[in-house]
VODOMI-287830 format. One line per field, with one value per atom (N, C-alpha, C): residue number from 1; residue in three letters; x, y, z. Coordinates in nm, 4 decimals. Layout:
N
i	NUM:...
aa	ALA:...
east	X:...
north	Y:...
up	Z:...
This chain:
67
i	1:1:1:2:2:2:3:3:3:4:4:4:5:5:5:6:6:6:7:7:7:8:8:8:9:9:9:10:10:10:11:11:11:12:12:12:13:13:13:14:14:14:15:15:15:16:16:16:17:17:17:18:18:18:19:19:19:20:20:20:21:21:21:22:22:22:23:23:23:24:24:24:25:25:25:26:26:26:27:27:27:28:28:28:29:29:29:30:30:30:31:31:31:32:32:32:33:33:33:34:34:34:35:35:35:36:36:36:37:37:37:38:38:38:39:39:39:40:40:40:41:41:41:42:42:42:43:43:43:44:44:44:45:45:45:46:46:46:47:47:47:48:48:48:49:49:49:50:50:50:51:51:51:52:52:52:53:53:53:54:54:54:55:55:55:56:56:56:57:57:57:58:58:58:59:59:59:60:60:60:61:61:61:62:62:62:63:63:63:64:64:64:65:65:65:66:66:66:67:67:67
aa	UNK:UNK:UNK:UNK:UNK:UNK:UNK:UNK:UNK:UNK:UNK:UNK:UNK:UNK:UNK:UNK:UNK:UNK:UNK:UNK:UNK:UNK:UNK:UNK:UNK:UNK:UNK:UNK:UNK:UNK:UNK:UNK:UNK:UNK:UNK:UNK:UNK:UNK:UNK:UNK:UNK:UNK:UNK:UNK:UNK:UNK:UNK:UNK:UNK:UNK:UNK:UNK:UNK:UNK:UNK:UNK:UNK:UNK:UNK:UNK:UNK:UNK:UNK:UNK:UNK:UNK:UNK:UNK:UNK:UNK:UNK:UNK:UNK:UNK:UNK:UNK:UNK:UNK:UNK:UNK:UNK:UNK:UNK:UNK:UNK:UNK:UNK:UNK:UNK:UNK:UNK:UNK:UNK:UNK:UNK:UNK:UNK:UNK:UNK:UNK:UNK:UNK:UNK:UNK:UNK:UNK:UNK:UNK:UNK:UNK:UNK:UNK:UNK:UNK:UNK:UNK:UNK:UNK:UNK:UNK:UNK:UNK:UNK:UNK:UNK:UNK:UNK:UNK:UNK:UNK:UNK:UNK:UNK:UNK:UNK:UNK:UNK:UNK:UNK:UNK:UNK:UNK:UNK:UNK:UNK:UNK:UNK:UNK:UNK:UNK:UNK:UNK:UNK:UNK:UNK:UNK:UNK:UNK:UNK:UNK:UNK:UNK:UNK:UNK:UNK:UNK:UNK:UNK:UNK:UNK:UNK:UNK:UNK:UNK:UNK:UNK:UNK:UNK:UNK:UNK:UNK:UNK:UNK:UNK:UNK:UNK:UNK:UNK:UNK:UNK:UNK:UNK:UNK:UNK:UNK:UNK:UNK:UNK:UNK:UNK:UNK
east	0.3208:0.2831:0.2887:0.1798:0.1979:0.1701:0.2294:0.1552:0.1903:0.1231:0.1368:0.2255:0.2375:0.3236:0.3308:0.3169:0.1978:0.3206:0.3755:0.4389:0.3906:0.3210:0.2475:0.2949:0.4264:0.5043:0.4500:0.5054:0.4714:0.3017:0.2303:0.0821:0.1029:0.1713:0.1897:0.2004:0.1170:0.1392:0.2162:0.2672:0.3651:0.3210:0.2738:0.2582:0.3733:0.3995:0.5093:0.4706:0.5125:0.4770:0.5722:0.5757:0.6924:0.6910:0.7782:0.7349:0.8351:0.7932:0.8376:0.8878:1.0120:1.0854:1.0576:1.0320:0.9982:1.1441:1.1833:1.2818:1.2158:1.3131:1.2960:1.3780:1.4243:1.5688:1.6707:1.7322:1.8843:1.9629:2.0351:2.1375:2.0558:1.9529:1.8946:1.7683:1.7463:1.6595:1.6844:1.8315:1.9259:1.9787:2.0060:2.0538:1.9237:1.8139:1.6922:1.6488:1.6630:1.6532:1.7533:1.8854:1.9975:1.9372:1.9129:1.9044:1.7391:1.6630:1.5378:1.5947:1.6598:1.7335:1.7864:1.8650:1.9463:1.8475:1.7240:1.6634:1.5696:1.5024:1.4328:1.4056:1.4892:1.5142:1.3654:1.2981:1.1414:1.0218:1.0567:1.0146:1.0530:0.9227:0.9308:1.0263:1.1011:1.1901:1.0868:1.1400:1.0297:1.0456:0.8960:0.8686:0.9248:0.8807:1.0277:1.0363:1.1303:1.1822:1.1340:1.0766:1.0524:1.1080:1.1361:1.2472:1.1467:1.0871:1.0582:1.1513:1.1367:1.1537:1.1209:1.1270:1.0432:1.0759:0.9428:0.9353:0.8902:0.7820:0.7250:0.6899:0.7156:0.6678:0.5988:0.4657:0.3683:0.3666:0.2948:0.3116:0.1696:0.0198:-0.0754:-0.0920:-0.1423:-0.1296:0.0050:0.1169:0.2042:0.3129:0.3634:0.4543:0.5871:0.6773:0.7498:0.8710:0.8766:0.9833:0.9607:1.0108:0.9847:1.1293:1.1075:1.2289:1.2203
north	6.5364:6.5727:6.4454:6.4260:6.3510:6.3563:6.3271:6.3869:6.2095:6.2247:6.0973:6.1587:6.0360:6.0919:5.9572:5.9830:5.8648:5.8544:5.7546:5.6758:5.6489:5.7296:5.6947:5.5848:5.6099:5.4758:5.3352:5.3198:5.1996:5.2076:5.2650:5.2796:5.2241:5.2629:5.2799:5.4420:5.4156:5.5210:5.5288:5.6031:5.5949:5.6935:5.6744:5.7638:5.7847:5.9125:5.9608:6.0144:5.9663:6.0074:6.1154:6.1847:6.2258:6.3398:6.3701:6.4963:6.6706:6.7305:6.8371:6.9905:7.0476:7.1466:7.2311:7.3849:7.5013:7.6038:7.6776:7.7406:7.8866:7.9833:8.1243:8.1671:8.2625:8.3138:8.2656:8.1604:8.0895:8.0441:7.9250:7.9121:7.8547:7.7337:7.6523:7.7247:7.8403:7.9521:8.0251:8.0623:8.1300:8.0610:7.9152:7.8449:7.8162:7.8098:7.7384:7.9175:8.0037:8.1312:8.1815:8.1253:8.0953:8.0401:7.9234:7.7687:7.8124:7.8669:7.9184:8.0121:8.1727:8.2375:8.1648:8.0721:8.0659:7.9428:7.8804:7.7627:7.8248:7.9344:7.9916:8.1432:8.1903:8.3303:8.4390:8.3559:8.4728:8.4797:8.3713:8.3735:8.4481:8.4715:8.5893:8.4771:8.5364:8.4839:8.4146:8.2723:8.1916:8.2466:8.2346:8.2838:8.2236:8.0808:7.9976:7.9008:7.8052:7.6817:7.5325:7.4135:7.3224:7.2133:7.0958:6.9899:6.9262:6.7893:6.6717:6.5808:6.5365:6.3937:6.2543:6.1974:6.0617:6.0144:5.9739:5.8175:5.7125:5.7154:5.5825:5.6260:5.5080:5.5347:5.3697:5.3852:5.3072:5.3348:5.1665:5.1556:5.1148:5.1494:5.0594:5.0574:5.0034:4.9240:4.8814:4.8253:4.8025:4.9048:4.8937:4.9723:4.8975:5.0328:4.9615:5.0447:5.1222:5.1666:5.2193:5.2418:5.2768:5.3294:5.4695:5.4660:5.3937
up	0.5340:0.4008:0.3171:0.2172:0.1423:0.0043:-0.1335:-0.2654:-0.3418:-0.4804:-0.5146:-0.6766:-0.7292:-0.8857:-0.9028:-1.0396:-1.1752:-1.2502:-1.2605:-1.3502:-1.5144:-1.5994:-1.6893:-1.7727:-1.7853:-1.9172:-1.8452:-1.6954:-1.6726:-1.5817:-1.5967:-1.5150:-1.3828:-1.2850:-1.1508:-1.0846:-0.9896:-0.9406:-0.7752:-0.7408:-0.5970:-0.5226:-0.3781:-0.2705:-0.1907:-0.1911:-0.0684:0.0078:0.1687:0.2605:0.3409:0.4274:0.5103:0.5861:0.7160:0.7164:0.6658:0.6637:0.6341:0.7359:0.6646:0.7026:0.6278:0.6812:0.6280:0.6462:0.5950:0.6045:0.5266:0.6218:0.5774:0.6136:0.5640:0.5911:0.6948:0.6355:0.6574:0.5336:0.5383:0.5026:0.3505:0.3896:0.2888:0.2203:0.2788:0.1661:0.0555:0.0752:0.0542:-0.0609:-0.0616:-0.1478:-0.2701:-0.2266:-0.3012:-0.3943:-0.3082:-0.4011:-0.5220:-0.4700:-0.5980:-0.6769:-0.6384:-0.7470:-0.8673:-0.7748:-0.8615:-0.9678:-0.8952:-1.0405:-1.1356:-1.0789:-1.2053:-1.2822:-1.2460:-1.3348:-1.3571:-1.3209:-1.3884:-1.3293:-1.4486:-1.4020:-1.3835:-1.4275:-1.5230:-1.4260:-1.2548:-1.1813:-1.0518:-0.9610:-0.8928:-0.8159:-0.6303:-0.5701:-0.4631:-0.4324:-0.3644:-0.1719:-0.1208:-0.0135:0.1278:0.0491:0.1470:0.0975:0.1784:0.1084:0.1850:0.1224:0.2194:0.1602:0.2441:0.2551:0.2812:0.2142:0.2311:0.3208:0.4024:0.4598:0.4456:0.3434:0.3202:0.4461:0.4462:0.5513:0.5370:0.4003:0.3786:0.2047:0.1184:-0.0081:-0.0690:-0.0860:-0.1387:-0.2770:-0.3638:-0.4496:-0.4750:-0.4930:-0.4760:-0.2826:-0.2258:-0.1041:-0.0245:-0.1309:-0.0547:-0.0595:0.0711:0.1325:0.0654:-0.0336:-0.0748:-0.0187:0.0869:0.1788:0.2857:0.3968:0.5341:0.5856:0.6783:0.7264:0.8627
């Protein structure tokens, strides 16, 4: 998976790369369905939960981390 996010103050933008964990009913679903009630109660309860893994985050072209 990868998504990007724009720095507007300083006009950079950063690509994250990585891969991803899906969870459904365990320990870390369970916790992320807490954490949604209580930050925002007015939403329905999420279907499941996913965990980013960075592995690489670009800045422009250059690679400004790697695992």
């Amino acid at each position: 998976m990868s998504f990007v996010v724009l720095d507007e103050e300083n006009r950079k933008a950063y690509q994250i790369k990585g891969t991803i964990e899906i969870h459904k009913n365990d320990k870390i679903y369970e916790d992320i369905v807490e954490w949604v009630k209580t930050e925002r109660p007015d939403m329905n309860s999420p279907k499941s939960g996913v965990i980013l893994n960075v592995e690489e985050i670009y800045s422009g072209a250059e690679k400004i981390l790697e695992e």
